[in-house]
C-alpha positions as CSV (number, residue, x, y, z in Angstrom):
1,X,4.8,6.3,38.9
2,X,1.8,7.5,36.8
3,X,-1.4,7.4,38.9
4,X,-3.8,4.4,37.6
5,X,-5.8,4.8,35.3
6,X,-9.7,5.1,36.5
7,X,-11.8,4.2,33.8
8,X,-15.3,5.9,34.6
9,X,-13.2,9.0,34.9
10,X,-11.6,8.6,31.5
11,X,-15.2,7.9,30.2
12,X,-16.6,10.8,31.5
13,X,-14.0,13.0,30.0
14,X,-14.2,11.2,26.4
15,X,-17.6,12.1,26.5
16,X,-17.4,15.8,27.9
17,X,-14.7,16.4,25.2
18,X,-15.0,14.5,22.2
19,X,-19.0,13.6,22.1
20,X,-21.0,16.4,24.0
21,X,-18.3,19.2,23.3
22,X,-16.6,18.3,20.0
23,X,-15.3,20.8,17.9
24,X,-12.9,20.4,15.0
25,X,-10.0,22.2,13.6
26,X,-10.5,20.6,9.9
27,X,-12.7,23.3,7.5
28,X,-14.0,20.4,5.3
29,X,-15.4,19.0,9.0
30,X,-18.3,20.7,10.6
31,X,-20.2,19.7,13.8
32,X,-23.4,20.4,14.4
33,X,-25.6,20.8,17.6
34,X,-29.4,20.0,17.3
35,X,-32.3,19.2,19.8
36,X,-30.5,16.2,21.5
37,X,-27.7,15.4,19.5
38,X,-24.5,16.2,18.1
39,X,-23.6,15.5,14.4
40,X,-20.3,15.5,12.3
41,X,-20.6,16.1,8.8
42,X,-17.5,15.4,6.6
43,X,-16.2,13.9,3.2
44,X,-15.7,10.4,4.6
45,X,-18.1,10.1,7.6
46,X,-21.4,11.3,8.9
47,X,-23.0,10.8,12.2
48,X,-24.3,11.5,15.7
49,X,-21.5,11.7,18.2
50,X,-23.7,12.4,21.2
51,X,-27.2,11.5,22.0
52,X,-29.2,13.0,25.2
53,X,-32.4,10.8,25.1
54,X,-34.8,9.6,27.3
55,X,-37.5,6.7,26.8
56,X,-40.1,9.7,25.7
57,X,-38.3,11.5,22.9
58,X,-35.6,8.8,21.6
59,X,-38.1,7.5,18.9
60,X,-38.9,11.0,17.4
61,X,-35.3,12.6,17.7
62,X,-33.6,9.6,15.6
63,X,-36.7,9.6,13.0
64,X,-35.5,13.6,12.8
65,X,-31.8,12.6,12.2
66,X,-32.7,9.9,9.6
67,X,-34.5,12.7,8.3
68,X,-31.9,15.0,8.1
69,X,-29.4,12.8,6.4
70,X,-31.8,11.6,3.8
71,X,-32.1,15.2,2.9
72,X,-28.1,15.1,2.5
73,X,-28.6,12.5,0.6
74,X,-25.3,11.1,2.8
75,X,-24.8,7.7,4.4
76,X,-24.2,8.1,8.1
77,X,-23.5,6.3,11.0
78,X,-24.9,6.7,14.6
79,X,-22.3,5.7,16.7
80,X,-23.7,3.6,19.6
81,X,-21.6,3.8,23.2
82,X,-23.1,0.7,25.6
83,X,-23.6,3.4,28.5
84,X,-25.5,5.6,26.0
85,X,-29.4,6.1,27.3
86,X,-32.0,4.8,27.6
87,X,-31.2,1.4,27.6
88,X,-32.7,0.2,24.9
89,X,-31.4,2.6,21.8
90,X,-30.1,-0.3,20.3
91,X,-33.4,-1.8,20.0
92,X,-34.6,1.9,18.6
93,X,-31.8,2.4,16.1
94,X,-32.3,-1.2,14.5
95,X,-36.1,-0.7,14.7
96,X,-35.7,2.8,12.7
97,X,-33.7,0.9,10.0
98,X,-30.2,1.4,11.4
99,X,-27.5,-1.9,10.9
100,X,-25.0,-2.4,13.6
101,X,-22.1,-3.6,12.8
102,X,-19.0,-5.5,14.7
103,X,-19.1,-4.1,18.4
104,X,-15.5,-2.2,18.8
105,X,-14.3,-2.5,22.4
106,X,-13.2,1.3,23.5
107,X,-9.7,0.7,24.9
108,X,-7.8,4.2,26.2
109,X,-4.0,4.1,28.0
110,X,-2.2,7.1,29.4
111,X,0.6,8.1,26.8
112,X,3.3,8.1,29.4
113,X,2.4,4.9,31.2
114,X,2.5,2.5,28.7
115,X,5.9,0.2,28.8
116,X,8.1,0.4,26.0
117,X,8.4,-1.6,22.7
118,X,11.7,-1.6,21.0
119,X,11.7,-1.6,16.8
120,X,12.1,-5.2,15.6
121,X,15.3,-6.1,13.7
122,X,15.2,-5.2,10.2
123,X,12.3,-2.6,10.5
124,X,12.9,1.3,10.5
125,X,9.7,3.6,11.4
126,X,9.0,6.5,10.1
127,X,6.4,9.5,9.8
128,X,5.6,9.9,6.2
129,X,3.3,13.1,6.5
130,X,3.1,13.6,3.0
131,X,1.0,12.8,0.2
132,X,2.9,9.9,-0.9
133,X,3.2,9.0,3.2
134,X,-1.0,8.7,2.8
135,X,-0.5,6.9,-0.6
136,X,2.0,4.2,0.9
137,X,0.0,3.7,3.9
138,X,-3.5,3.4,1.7
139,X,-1.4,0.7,-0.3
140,X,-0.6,-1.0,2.7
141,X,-4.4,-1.1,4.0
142,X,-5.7,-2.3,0.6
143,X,-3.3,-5.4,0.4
144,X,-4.1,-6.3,4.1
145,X,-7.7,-5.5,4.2
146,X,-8.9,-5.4,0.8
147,X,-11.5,-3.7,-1.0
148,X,-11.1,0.3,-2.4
149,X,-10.1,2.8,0.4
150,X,-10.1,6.0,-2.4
151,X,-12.5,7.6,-0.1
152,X,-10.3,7.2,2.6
153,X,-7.4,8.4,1.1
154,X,-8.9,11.4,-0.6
155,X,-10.1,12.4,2.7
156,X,-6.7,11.6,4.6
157,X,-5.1,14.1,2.1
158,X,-7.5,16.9,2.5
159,X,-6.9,16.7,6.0
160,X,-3.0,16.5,5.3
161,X,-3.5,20.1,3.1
162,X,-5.8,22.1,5.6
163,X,-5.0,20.8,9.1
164,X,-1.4,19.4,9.0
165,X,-1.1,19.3,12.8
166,X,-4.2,16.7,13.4
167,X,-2.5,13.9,11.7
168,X,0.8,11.8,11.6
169,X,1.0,9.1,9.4
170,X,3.7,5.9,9.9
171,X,4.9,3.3,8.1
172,X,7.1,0.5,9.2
173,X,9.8,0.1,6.4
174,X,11.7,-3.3,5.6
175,X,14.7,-2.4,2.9
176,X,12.5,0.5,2.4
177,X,9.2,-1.1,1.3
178,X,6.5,-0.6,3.6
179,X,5.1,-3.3,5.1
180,X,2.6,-1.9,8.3
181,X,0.9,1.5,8.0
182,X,-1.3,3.2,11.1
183,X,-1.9,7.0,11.8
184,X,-2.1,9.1,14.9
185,X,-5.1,11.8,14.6
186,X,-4.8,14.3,17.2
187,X,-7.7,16.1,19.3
188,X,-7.1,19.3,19.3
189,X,-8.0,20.9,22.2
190,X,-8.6,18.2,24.3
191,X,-6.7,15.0,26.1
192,X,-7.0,12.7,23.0
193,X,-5.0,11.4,20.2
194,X,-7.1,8.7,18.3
195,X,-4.7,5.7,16.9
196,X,-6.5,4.1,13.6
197,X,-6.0,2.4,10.8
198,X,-2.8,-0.2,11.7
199,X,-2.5,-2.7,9.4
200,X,0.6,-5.2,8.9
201,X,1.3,-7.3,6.2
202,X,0.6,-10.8,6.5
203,X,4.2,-12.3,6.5
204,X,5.4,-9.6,8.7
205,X,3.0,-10.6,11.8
206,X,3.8,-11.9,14.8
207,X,7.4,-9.8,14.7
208,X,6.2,-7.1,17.3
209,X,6.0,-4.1,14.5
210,X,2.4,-3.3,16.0
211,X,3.2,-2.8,19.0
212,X,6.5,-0.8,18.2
213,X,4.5,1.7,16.6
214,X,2.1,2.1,19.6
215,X,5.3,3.0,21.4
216,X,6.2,5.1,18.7
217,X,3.2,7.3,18.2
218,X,2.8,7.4,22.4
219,X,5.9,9.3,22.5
220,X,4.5,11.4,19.3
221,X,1.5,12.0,21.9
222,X,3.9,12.8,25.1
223,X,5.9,15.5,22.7
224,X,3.1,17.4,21.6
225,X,1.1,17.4,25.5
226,X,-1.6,14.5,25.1
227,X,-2.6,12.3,28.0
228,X,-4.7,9.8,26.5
229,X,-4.6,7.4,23.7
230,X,-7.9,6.6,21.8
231,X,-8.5,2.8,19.7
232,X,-11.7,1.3,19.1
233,X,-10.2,-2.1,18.6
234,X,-11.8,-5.4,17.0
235,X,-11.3,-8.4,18.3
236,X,-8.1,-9.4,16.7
237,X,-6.4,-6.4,18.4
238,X,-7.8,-6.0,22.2
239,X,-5.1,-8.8,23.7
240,X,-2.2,-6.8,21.7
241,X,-3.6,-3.9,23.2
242,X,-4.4,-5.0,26.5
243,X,-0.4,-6.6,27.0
244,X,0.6,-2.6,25.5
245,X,-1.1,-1.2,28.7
246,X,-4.7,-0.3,27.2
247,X,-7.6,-0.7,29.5
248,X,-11.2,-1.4,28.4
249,X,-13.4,1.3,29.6
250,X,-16.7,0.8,27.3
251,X,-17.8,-0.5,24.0
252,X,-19.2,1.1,21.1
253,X,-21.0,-0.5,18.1
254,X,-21.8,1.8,15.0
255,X,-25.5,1.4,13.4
256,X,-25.4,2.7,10.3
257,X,-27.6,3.3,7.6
């Protein structure tokens, strides 16, 4: 039986690995390291990853970053973790300016200990890594969510063409229309595999297809040697998650600019 999960450990390593050591193995992606801080740069979203502050030098290093990205003439997002320091930041990043928007609870679950979700009647999964996979799933995500996600799918299809290995997209299929759309974006080099972007239609909910393909894409995860799965989760999804086997270890809550 898989050891329990302990969350401060878990948090510690998502921060050693995907915060304070991130790397990337997408060209149009860079991260930078500064005084302090740790910034992504890329076609759909900028922002600090990792913040080492104290009460002295908070104020002056986030003026520096809104700085910086006024220079890139870029939105950008610093993305606030509650166990971040010092204590107050959030105070700080709305003083400087900064938004937040709806706190995400940061729920993680070991691939290979999570029970197991059969496929409901009538619904095939599949992975649809192609650029017509990304189309169908950005079809999906506009009907349920609304709004324009071109920027999203423009930069789900430059990551498809020049790092193929990061990314599994997959659709649930009823007679071969898609009707629930999520992706899988792996972390390479490190114990993660993010899951994003799950979306069902409205008259297919309730029918267990989410949690099917949290069961599918765990055993994508198993397959290719990740431990950990990765969702920042909104409200509506934190009690699906929790009853798949996810354990809240942290919250994070995105100012942005």
């Amino acid at each position: 039986m898989p050891t329990p999960l302990n969350p401060q450990t878990v948090l510690e390593r998502l921060d050693d690995q995907l915060r304070r050591n991130a790397r990337t193995a997408r060209p149009e992606v860079r991260i930078e390291r500064a005084d302090r801080v740790v910034r992504e740069i890329g076609p759909s979203w900028c922002g600090i990853l990792w913040s080492d502050l104290d009460e002295q030098n908070a104020d002056g290093v986030i003026a520096e970053q809104a700085a910086y990205f006024a220079g890139l003439d870029r939105s950008w997002e610093w993305k606030h973790y509650a166990h971040d320091r010092p204590a107050d930041l959030p105070a700080r990043l709305a003083a400087a300016g900064l938004t937040p928007e709806g706190e995400e609870a940061l729920m993680i679950a070991e691939a290979n200990a999570l029970p197991e979700f059969g496929v409901p009647d009538g619904i095939e999964l599949v992975l649809a890594n192609d650029d017509d996979g990304i189309r169908a799933a950005v079809d999906v995500h506009e009907e349920v969510f609304g709004g324009d996600h071109t920027a999203i799918e423009d930069a789900l299809l430059a990551q498809r063409a020049t790092a193929p290995d990061t990314l599994d997209l997959v659709l649930a299929l009823a007679d071969g229309k898609p009707v629930s759309a999520c992706r899988s974006e792996y972390e390479l080099g490190t114990d993660f595999v993010g899951l994003w972007g799950g979306g069902t239609l409205p008259e297919w909910r309730g029918r267990g297809i989410y949690r099917a393909m949290v069961t599918f894409r765990a055993k994508r995860a198993i397959e290719r040697g990740f431990r950990y799965l990765r969702v920042d989760a909104m409200p509506d999804s934190r009690p699906i998650l929790a009853r798949n086997g996810f354990t809240r270890i942290g919250t994070t809550t995105p100012y942005v600019s």
